[in-house]
C-alpha positions as CSV (number, residue, x, y, z in Angstrom):
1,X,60.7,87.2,32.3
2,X,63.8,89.3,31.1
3,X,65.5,88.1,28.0
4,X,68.6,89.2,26.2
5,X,70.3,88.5,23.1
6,X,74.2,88.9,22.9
7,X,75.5,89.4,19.8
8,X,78.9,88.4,18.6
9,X,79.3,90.5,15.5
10,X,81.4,89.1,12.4
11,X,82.1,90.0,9.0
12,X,80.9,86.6,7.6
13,X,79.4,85.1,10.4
14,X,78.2,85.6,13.9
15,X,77.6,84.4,17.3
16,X,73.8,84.9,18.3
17,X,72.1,84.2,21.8
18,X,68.9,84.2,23.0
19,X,69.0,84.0,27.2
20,X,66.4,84.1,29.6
21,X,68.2,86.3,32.9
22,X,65.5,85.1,35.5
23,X,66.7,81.5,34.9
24,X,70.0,81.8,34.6
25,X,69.7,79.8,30.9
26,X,70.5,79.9,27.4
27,X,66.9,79.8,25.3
28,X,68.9,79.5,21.9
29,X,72.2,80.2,20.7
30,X,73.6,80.0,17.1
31,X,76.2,81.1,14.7
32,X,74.7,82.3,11.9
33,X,75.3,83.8,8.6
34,X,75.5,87.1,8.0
35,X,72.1,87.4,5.6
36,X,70.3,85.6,8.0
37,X,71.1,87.7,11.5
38,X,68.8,89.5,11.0
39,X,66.2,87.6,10.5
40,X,66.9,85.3,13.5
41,X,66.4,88.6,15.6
42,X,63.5,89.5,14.1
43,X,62.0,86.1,14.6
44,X,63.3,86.0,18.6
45,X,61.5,89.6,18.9
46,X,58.4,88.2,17.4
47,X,58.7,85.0,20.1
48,X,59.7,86.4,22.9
49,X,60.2,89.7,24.7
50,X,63.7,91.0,24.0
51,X,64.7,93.6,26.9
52,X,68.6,94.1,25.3
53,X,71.0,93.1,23.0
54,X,74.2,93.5,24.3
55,X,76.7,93.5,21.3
56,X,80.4,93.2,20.8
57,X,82.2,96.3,20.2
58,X,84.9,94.7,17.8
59,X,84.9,93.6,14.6
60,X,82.2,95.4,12.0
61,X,79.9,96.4,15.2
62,X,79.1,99.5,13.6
63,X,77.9,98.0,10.9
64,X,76.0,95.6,12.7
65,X,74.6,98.2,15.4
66,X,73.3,100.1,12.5
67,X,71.8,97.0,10.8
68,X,70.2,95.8,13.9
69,X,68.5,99.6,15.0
70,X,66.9,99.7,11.6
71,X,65.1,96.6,11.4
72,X,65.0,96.5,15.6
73,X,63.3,98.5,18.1
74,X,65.4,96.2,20.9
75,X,68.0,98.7,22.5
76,X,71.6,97.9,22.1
77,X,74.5,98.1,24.6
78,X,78.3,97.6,22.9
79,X,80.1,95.9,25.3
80,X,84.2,95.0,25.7
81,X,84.5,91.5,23.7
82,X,88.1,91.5,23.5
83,X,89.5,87.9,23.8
84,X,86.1,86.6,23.8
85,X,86.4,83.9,20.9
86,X,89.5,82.9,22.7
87,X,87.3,82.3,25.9
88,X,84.9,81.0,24.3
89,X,86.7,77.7,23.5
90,X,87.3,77.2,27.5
91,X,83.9,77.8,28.5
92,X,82.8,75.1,25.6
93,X,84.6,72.8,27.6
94,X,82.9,73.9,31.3
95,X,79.4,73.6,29.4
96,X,79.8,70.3,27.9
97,X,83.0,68.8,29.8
98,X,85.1,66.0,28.5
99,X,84.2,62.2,29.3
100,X,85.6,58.9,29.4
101,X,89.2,58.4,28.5
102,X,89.4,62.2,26.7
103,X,89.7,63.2,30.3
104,X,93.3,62.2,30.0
105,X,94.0,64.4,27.0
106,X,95.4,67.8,28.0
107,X,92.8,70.8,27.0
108,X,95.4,71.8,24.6
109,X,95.2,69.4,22.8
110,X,91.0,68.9,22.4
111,X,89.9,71.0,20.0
112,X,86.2,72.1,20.3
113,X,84.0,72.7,17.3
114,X,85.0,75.2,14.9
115,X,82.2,77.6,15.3
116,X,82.5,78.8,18.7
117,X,81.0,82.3,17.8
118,X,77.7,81.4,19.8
119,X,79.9,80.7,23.0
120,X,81.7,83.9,22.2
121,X,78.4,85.4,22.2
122,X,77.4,83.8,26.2
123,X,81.0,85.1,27.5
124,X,80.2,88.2,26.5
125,X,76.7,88.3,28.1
126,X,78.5,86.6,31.2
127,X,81.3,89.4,31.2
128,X,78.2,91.9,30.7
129,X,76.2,90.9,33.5
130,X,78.6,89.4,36.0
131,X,76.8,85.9,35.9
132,X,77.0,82.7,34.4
133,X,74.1,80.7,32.3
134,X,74.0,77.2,32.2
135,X,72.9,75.6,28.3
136,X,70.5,73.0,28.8
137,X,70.8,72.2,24.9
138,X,74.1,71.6,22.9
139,X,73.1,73.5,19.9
140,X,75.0,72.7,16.2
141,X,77.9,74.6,15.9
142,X,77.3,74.7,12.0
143,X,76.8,77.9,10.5
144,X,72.7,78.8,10.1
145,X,70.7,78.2,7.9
């Protein structure tokens, strides 16, 4: 089994993912405070076996690259997230698509759940490795813990 984490890194908060390549499937995803990423790796690494993280190279990911490869023995590959988070509220929709009568509203005008930073985190993985995941789960898009 080959599992990866992608890592959208934040200055308050941050997309985290936990995906199982073999399957083609998110395992976790969440966005998750700042004081707490690094626990939420830690306990993934504990869980399962962690092949890469593959991390945003935009906002504070120097910070967060450093912060990860102290407290993580899990290699780490920056990778191009620009326009990402703007993706992200696109590919909400492809996961998880519209029903009923909200099919009639123009995507413009839906607005998806704030916290899209764990979505930002799959488009990156998906931009990463050329393939897309499916997410069996909806996850809560509130900010962990």
């Amino acid at each position: 089994m080959t599992n990866f984490i992608a890592f959208d890194p934040g200055k308050n908060k941050c997309g985290v993912l936990l995906a199982d390549l073999d399957l083609r499937v998110v395992l976790d995803g969440k966005v998750v405070h700042r004081n707490s990423v690094i626990e939420l790796i830690n306990f993934w690494e504990e869980n399962h076996s962690i092949d890469l993280i593959v991390m945003g190279n935009g906002t504070s990911s120097d910070y967060w690259k450093l912060k990860v490869n102290q407290k993580s023995s899990i290699p780490i590959k920056l990778f191009d997230e620009r326009n990402t988070t703007f993706r992200a509220r696109n590919r909400y929709w492809d996961l998880w698509p519209r029903k009923f009568i909200f099919r009639l509203v123009p995507f413009g005008l839906m607005i998806p759940p704030q916290n899209l930073d764990a979505i930002a985190a799959l488009v990156l993985l998906e931009d990463y490795l050329k393939i897309q995941f499916q997410w069996i789960n909806k996850p809560s898009f509130k900010i962990w813990p």
